[in-house]
C-alpha positions as CSV (number, residue, x, y, z in Angstrom):
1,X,15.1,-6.8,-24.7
2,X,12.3,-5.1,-26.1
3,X,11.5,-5.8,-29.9
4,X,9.9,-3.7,-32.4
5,X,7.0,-5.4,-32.4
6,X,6.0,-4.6,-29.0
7,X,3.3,-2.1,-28.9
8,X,1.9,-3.9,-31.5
9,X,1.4,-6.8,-29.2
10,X,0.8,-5.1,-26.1
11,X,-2.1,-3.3,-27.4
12,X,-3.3,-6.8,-29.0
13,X,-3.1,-8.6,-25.4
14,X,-5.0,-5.7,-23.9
15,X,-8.4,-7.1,-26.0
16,X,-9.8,-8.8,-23.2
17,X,-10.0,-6.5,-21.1
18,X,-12.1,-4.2,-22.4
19,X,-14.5,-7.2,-22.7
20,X,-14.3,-7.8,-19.4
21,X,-14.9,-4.6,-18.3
22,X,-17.9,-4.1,-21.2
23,X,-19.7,-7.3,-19.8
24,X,-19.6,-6.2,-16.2
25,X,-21.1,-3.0,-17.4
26,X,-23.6,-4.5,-19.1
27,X,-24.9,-6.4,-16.4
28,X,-25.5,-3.2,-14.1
29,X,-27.9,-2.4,-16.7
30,X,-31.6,-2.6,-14.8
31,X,-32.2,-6.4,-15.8
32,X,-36.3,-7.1,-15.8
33,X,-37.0,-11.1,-15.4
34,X,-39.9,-12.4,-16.6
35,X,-41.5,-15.7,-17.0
36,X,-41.8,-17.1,-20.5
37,X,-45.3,-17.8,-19.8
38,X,-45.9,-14.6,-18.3
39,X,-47.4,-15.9,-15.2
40,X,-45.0,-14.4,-13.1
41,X,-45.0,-10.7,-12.4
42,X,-41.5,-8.4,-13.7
43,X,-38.6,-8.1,-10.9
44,X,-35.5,-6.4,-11.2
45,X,-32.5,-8.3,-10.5
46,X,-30.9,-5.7,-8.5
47,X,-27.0,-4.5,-8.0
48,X,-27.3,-5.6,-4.0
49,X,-28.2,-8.9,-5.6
50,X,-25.9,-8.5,-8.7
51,X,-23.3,-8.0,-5.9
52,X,-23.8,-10.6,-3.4
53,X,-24.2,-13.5,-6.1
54,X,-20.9,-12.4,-8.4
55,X,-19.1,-12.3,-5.2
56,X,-20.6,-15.6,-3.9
57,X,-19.8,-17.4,-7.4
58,X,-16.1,-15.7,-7.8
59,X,-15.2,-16.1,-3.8
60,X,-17.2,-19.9,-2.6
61,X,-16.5,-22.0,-5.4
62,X,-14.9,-25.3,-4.7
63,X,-11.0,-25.8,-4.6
64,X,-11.5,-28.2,-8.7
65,X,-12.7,-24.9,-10.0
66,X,-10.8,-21.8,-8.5
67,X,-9.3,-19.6,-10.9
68,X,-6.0,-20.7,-10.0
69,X,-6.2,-24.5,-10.3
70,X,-8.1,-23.5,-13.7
71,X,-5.0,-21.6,-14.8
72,X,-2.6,-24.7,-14.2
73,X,-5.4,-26.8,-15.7
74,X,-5.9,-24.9,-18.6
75,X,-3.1,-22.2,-19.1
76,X,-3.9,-18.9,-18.7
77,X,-5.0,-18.3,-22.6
78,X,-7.3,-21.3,-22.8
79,X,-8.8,-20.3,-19.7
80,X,-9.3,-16.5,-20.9
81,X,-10.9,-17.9,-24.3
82,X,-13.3,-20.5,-22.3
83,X,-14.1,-17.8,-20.2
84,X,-15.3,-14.9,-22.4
85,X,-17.3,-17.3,-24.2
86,X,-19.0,-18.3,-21.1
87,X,-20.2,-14.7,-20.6
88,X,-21.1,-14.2,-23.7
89,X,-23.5,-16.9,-23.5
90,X,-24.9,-16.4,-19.7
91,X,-25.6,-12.3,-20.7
92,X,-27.8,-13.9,-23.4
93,X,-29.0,-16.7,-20.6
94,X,-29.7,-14.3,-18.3
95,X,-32.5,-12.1,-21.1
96,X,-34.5,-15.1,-20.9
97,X,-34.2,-17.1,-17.8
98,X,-37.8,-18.1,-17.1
99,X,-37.8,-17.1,-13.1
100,X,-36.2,-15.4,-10.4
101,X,-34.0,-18.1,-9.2
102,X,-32.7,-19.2,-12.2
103,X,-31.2,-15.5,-12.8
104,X,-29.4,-15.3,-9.6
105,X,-27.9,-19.2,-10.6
106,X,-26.5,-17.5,-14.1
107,X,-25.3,-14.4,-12.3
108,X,-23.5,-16.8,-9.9
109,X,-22.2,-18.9,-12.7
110,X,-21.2,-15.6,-14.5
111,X,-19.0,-14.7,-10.9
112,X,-16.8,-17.7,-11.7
113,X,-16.3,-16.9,-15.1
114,X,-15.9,-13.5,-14.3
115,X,-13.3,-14.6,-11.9
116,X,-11.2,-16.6,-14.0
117,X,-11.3,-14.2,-17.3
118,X,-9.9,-11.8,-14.4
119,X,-7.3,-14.1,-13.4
120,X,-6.4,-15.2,-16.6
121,X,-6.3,-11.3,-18.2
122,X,-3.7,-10.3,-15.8
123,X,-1.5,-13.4,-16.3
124,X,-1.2,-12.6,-19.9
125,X,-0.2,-9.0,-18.3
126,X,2.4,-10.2,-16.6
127,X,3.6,-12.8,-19.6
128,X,3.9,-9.9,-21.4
129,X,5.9,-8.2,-18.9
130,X,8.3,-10.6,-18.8
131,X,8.3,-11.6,-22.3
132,X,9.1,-8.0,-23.6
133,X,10.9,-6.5,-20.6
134,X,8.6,-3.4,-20.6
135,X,5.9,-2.4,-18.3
136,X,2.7,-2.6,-19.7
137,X,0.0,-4.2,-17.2
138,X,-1.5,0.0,-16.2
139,X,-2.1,0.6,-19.7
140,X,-3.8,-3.1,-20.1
141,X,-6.0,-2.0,-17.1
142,X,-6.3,1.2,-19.1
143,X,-8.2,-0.9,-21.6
144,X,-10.2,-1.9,-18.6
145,X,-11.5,1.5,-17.7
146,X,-12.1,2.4,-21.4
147,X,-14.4,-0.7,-21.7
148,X,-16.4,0.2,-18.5
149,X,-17.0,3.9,-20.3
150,X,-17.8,2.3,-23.8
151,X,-20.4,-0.3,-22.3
152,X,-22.1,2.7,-20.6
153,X,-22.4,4.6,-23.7
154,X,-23.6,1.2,-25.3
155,X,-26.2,0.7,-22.3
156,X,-27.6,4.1,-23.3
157,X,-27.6,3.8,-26.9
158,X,-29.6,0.8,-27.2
159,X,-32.1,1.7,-24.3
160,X,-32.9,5.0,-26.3
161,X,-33.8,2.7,-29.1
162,X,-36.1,-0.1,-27.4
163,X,-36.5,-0.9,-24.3
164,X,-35.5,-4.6,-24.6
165,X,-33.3,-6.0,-22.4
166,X,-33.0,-9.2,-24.9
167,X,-31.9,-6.5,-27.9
168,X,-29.6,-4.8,-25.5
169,X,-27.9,-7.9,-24.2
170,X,-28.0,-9.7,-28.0
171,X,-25.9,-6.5,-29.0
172,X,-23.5,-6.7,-26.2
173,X,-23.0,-10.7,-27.0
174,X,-22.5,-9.8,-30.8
175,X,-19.7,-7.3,-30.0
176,X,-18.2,-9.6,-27.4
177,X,-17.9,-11.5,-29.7
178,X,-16.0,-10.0,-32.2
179,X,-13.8,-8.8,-30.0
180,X,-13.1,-12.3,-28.6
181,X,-12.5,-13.3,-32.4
182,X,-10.0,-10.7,-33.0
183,X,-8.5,-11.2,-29.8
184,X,-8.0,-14.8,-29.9
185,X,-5.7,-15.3,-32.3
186,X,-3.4,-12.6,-30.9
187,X,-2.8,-13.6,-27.3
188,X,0.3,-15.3,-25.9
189,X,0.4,-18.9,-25.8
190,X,0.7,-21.4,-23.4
191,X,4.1,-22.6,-24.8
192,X,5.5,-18.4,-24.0
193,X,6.0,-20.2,-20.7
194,X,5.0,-17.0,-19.4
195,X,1.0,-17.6,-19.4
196,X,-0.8,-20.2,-17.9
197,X,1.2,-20.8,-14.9
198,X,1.7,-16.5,-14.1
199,X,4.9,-16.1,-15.1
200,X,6.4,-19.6,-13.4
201,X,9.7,-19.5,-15.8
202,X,10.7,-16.8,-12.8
203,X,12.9,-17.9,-9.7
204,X,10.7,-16.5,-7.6
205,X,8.1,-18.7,-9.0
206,X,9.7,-21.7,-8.8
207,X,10.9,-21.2,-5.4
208,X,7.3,-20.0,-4.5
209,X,5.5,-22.8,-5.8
210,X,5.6,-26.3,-4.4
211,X,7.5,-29.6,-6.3
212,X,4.7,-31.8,-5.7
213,X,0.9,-32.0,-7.2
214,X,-1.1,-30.5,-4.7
215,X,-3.8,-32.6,-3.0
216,X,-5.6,-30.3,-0.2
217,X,-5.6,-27.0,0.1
218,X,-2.8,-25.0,1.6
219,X,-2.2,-21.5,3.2
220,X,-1.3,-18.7,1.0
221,X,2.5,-17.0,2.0
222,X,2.2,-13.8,3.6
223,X,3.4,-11.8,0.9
224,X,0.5,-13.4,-0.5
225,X,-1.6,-12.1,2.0
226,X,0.0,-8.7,2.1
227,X,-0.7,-8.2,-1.7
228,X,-4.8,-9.6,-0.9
229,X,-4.7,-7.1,1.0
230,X,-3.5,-4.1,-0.8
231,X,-5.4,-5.0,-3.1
232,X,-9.1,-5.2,-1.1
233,X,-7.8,-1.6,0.5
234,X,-7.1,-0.5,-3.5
235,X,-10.3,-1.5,-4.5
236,X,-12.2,-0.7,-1.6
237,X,-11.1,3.0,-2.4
238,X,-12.2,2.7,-6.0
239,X,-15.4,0.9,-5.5
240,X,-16.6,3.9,-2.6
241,X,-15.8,6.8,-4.9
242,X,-17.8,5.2,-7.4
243,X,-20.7,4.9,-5.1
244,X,-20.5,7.9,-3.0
245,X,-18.9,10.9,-4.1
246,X,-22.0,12.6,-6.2
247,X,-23.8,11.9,-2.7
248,X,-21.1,13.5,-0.4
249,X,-20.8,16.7,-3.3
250,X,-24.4,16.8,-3.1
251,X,-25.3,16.8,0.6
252,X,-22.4,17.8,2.2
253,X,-20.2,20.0,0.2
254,X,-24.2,21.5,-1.0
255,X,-22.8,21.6,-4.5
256,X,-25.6,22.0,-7.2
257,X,-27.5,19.2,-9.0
258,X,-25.1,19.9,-12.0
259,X,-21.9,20.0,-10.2
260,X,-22.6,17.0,-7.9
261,X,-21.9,14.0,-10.8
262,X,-18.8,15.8,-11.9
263,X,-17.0,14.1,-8.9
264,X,-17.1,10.5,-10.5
265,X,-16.4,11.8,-13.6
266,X,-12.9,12.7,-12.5
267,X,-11.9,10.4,-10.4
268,X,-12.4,8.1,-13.7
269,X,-10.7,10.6,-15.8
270,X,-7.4,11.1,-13.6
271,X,-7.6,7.5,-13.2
272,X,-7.4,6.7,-17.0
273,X,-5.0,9.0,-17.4
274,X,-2.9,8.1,-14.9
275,X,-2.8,4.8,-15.9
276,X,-2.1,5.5,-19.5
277,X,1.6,7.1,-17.9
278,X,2.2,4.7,-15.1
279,X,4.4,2.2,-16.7
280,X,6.7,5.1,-16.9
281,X,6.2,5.8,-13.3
282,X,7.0,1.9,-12.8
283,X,10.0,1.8,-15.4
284,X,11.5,4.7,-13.6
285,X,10.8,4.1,-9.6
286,X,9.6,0.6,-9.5
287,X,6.6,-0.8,-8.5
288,X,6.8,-0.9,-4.6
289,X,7.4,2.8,-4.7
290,X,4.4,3.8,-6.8
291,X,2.1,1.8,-4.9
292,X,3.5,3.3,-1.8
293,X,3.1,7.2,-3.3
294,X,0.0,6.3,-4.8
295,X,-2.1,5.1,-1.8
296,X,-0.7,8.1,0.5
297,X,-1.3,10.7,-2.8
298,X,-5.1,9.4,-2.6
299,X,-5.4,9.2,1.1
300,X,-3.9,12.4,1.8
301,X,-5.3,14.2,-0.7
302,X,-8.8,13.2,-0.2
303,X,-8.4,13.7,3.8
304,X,-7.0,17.2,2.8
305,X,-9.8,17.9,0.9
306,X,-12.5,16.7,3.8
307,X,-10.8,19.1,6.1
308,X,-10.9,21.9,3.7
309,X,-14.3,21.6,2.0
310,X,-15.7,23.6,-0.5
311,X,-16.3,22.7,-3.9
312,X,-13.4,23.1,-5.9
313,X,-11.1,21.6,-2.9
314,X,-13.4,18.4,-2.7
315,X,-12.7,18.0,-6.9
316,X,-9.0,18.6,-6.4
317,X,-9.0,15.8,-3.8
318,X,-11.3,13.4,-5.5
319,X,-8.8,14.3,-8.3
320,X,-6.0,12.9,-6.1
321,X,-7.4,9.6,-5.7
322,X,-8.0,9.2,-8.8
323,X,-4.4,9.6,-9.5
324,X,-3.2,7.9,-6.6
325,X,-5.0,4.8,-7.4
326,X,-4.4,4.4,-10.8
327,X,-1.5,2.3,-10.7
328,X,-2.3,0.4,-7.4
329,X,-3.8,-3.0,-9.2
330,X,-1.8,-3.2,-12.2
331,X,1.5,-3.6,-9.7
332,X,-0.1,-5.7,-7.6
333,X,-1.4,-8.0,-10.1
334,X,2.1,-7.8,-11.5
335,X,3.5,-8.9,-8.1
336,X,0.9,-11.4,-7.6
337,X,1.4,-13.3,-10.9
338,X,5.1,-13.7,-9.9
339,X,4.0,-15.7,-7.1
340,X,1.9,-18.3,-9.2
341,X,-1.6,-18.6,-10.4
342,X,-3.2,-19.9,-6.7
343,X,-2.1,-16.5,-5.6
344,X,-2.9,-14.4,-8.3
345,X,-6.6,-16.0,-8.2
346,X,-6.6,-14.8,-4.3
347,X,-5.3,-11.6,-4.8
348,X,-8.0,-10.8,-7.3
349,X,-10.5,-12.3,-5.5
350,X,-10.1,-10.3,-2.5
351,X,-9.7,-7.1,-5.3
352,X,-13.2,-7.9,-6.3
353,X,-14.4,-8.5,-2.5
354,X,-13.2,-5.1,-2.0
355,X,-14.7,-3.7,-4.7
356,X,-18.2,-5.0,-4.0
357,X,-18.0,-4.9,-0.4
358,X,-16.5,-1.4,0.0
359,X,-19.6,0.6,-0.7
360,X,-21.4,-0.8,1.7
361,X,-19.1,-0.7,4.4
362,X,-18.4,2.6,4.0
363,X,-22.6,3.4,3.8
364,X,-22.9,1.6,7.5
365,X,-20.1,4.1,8.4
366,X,-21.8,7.2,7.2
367,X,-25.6,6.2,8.6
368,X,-24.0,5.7,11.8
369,X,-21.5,8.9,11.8
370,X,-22.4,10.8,8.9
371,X,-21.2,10.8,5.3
372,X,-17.7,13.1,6.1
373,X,-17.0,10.1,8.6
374,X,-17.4,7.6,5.8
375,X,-15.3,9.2,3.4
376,X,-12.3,9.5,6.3
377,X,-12.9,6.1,6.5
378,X,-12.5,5.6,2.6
379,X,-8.9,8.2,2.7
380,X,-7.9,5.6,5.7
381,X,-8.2,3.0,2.9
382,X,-5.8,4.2,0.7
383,X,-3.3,4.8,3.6
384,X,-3.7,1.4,4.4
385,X,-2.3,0.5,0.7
386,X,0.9,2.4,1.4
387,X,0.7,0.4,4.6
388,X,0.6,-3.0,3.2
389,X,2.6,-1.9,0.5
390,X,5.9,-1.1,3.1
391,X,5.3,-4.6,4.2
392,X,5.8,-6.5,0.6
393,X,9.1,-7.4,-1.2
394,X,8.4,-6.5,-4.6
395,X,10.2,-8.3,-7.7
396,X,12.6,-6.1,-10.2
397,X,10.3,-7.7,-13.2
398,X,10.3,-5.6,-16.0
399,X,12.1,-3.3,-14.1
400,X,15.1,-5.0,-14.3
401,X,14.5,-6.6,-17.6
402,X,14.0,-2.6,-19.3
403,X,17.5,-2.0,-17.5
């Protein structure tokens, strides 16, 4: 049953995310690399490259070091505290690298801890789930988008005052770091026996997860891979709006220069919103049917929208995704961390694949068919959650534990 002291510690477990989300930010700042010496020439190290190396370092990393076998290793609060500190200090690394190559090597590096602070986040989600019997992982992931806004407004603060990437990324470290600190002492510990190992005190768990030590790599379940994949469609979804919808207001709807970024903004909005309320939605209809209603909310709407066109029918239907997708990652982070920390670390890997890779594929879409084409194919996405969604048995987890 829930205790009184619950918000209190929900809000304290949501900490890290917002330093996730504030050092990702960070890093999509325009990152100059120079040479100590000066004897090279600036380059910028840019997002196609920020992309292909974070993905690289959080995907290809040997089976020792996934996320997951970090999380048994470590538990999932150890790993979380090991990890912020590691991005901390490669955001400082990477203001002073002396060459090109040694900045994609710390942008790599930062992938894996990237990867594991993700992994580790959301297992503390989920112990907190199942430690209080409340939903609470959409308004940790709340946090998340809160972080991503306050690290832009940071970016722009500290650019209007110098121009210095070292200043701007010193900042960032120094209020990492405090938040770490406060943070630390407040998450859930290993002993919970709700952290490290994602919840493992569950049947489902235990039933999930092999007797024996592991010694080679096996094949993920396929409600393992049904999840991965609800999750890369989830993301994919998020990651293209991001990208593309001031472009498809601007040369397809023809709405003016002012009107054009307004369709991020609220996509971002609804979705912060909308994850503010979805444990309600969760506490009342379970997870497996708000990840169904979401994905075909933000596919339908959005397709709607393509067929109607205009302006204000375009907003209303970015507006849907927005809403739709809110709640999409937290429940299937939740689901995933009831299977065990090897498929939580997959799960979020192929979130962040999707995220990454989703622009992209919907760009080769639109300069082969046109940009209305693309965003079909981005409204297909989201159906495809509600797809995979049909095919996954979801857990009662703080579902049944509020009851």
């Amino acid at each position: 049953m829930p205790t009184p002291h619950h918000h209190s510690h929900l809000f304290r477990a949501a900490s890290d995310r917002p330093y996730f989300s504030a050092d990702a930010e960070t890093y999509l700042a325009p990152t100059p690399l120079r040479d100590i010496r000066k004897s090279l020439p600036p380059r910028v190290l840019s997002e196609a490259d920020l992309a292909f190396w974070q993905t690289y370092g959080y995907v290809v990393v040997p089976e020792a070091i996934t996320p997951g076998a970090a999380t048994r290793r470590l538990g999932s609060r150890r790993l979380a505290l090991v990890s912020a500190v590691c991005l901390a200090v490669l955001l400082l690394a990477l203001s002073v690298v002396p060459d090109y190559p040694s900045a994609l090597l710390v942008v790599c590096c930062d992938g894996v801890a990237v990867g594991c602070l993700n992994v580790a986040m959301n297992a503390q989600g989920a112990a907190l789930e199942n430690k209080y019997g409340r939903t609470a992982m959409s308004r940790l992931h709340a946090t998340f988008s809160a972080g991503l806004l306050g690290a832009a407004l940071l970016a722009s603060g500290v650019s209007t005052l110098t121009p210095a990437v070292t200043a701007h990324f010193a900042v960032a470290a120094v209020l990492l770091s405090t938040l770490l600190a406060w943070a630390r002492p407040r998450l859930l510990t290993d002993g919970d026996r709700a952290t490290g190992e994602a919840a493992a005190g569950s049947p489902r768990a235990e039933r999930d997860q092999p007797r024996r030590r592991r010694t080679a790599l096996t094949l993920p379940s396929r409600t393992t891979l049904w999840l991965g994949c609800a999750m890369a469609f989830g993301t994919l979804t998020e990651g293209a709006m991001n990208d593309w919808s001031a472009l498809y207001l601007k040369n397809v709807v023809r709405a003016s220069a002012t009107v054009a970024p307004l369709g991020i903004a609220i996509v971002s909005v609804m979705m912060l919103l909308a994850r503010v309320r979805a444990d309600r939605w969760r506490s009342r209809w379970g997870d497996g049917h708000v990840v169904r209603a979401g994905g075909a909310v933000a596919g339908l709407g959005l397709a709607l929208a393509l067929t109607a066109g205009g302006v204000l029918p375009t907003l209303a239907g970015f507006a849907c995704v927005g809403l739709g997708a809110a709640a999409i990652t937290p429940c299937v982070y939740v689901a995933a961390a009831a299977s065990g920390p090897d498929a939580l670390a997959l799960v979020a890997a192929m979130g962040t694949t999707g995220l990454l890779a989703g622009p992209a594929l919907i760009g080769l879409i639109a300069g082969s068919g046109g940009l209305t084409l693309g965003m079909a194919a981005v409204a297909a996405s989201a159906l495809l959650v509600s797809v995979c969604a049909s095919r996954i048995r979801w857990g009662a987890g703080a579902l049944a534990a509020a009851k």
